[in-house]
C-alpha positions as CSV (number, residue, x, y, z in Angstrom):
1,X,-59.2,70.1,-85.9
2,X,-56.6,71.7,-84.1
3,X,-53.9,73.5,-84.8
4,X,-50.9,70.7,-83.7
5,X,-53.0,68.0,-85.0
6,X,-52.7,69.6,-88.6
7,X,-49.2,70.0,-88.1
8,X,-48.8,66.7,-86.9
9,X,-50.2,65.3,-90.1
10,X,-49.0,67.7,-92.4
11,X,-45.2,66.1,-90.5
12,X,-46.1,62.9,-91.2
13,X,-47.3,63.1,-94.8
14,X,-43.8,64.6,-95.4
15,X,-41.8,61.4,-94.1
16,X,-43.6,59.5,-95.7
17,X,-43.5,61.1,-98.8
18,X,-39.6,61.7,-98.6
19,X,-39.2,58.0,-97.4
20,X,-41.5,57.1,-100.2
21,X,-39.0,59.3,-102.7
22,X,-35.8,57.8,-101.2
23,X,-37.1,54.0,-101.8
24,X,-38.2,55.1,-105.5
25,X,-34.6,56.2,-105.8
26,X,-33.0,53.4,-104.5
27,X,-35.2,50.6,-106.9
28,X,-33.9,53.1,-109.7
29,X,-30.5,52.9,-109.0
30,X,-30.4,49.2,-107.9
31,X,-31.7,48.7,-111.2
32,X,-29.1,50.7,-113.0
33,X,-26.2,48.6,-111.1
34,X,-27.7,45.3,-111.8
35,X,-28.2,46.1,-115.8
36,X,-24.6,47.7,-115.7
37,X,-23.1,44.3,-113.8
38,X,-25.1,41.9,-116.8
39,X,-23.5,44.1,-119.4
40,X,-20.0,43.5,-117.4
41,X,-20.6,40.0,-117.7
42,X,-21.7,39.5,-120.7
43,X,-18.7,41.4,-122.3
44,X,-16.4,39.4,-120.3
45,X,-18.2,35.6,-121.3
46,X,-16.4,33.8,-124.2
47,X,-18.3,32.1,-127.0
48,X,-15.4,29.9,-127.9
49,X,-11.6,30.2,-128.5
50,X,-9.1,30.6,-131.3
51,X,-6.8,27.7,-131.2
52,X,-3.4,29.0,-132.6
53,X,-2.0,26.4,-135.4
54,X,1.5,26.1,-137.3
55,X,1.5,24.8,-140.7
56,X,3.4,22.3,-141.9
57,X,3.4,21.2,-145.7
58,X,-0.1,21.4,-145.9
59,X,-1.0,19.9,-142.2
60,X,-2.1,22.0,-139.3
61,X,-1.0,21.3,-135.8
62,X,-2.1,23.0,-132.7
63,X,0.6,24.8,-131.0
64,X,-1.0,25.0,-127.6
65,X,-1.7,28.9,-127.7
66,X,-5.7,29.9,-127.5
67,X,-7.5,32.8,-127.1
68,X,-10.8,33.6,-125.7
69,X,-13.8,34.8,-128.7
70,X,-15.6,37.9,-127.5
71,X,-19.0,38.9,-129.0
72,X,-16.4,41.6,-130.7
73,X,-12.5,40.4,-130.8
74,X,-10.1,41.9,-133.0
75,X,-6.7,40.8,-134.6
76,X,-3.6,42.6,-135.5
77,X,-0.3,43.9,-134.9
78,X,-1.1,46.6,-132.2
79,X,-1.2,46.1,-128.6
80,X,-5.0,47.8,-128.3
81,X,-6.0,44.6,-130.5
82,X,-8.0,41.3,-128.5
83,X,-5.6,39.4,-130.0
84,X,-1.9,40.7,-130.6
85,X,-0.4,38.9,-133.9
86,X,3.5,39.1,-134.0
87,X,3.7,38.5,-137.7
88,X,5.3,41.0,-140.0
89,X,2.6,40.4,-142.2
90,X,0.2,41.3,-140.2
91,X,-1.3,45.1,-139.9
92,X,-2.2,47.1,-136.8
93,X,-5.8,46.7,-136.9
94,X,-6.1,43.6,-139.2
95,X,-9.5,42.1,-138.7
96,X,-12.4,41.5,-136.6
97,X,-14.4,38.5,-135.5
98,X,-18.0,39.6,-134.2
99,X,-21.2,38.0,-133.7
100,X,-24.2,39.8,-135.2
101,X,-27.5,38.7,-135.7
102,X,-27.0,35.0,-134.2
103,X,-23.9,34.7,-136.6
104,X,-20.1,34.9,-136.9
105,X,-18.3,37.1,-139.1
106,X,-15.1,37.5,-140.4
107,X,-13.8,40.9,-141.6
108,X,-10.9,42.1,-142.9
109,X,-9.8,45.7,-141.7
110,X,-8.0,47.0,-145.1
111,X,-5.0,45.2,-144.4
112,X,-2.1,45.4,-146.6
113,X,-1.9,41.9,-146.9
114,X,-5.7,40.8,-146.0
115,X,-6.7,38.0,-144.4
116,X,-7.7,34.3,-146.0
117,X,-10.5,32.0,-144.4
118,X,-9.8,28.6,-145.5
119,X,-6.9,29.7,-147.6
120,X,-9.1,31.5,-149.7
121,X,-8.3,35.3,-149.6
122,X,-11.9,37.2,-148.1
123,X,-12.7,40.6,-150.1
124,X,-16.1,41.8,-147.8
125,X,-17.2,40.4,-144.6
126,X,-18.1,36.6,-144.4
127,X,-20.0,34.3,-141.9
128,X,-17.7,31.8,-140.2
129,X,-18.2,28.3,-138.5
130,X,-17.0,25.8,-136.1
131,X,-13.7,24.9,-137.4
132,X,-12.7,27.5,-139.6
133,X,-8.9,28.7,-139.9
134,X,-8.5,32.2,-140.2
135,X,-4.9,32.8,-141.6
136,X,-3.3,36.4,-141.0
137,X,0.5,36.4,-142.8
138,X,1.9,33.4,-141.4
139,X,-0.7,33.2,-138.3
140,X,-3.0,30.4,-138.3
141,X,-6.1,30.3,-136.3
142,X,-9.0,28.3,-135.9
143,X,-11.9,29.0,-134.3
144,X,-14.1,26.7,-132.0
145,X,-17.0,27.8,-130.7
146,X,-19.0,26.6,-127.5
C-alpha cells in the first residue's frame, strides 16, 4: 500500500468520522429544542378557567371576568400572582391552585384572612372539583375545569 493511498484513507475516515460527530450533535440538540418547546406548551395549555362571581344575598352570578387554570396558578394581591385579586382582604401571595397527582388542590398561603372553599374556611390543602367556588375576602371564584 502506498504511501498517498494511506493518506487518502486515513482523510477520509476523518470526514466521516467528523460528519458522523456533527450529525450525533445535531440529533442531541434537536432533541433538546423539541423537549424544551413541549414543556413551553404544556405550561402555557389551560386545564379550565376561574369564572369570577359576585354575590348577592346568598346567589352567585357570573360577572363575565375568567381566568385561564394553569397546572400551577396562584391568587393574591401582588402583581407576580396568576391571578391578581383587588380585594383588601386579600394577601400578596394568598393561595395556590395546582394539579398534582391527577388532582386539584386548593391551598391557602398563610393568609391573614384565609381562603374558604364552599364557604367553609380551609385550614391544610384540599382537593377541589368541577364547580367549586373558592372565596378570597370578597372575591368569588369558581372553577371549571375542561
Amino acid at each position: 500500500m502506498s504511501v498517498d493511498v494511506m493518506l487518502f484513507s486515513l482523510r477520509f475516515a476523518s470526514i466521516v468520522f467528523l460528519l458522523g460527530l456533527l450529525a450525533a450533535l445535531f440529533i442531541v440538540l434537536w432533541r433538546d429544542y423539541r423537549t424544551a418547546a413541549a414543556q413551553a406548551a404544556d405550561s402555557r395549555r389551560t386545564y379550565g378557567q376561574l369564572v369570577a362571581l359576585l354575590q348577592i344575598d346568598d346567589i352567585y352570578a357570573p360577572t363575565g371576568e375568567t381566568y385561564p387554570l394553569r397546572p400551577l396558578t396562584s391568587l393574591g394581591r401582588s402583581p407576580t400572582n396568576s391571578i391578581v385579586i383587588d380585594d383588601n382582604f386579600a394577601s400578596g401571595e394568598h393561595a395556590t391552585i395546582s394539579l398534582k397527582e391527577a388532582h386539584w388542590w386548593l391551598e391557602d398561603r398563610n393568609s391573614r384572612n384565609g381562603t374558604l372553599l364552599n364557604g367553609e374556611l380551609i385550614k391544610s390543602a384540599i382537593i377541589v372539583t368541577d364547580g367549586d367556588i373558592v372565596s378570597i375576602g370578597n372575591t368569588h371564584l369558581k372553577l371549571t375545569f375542561d
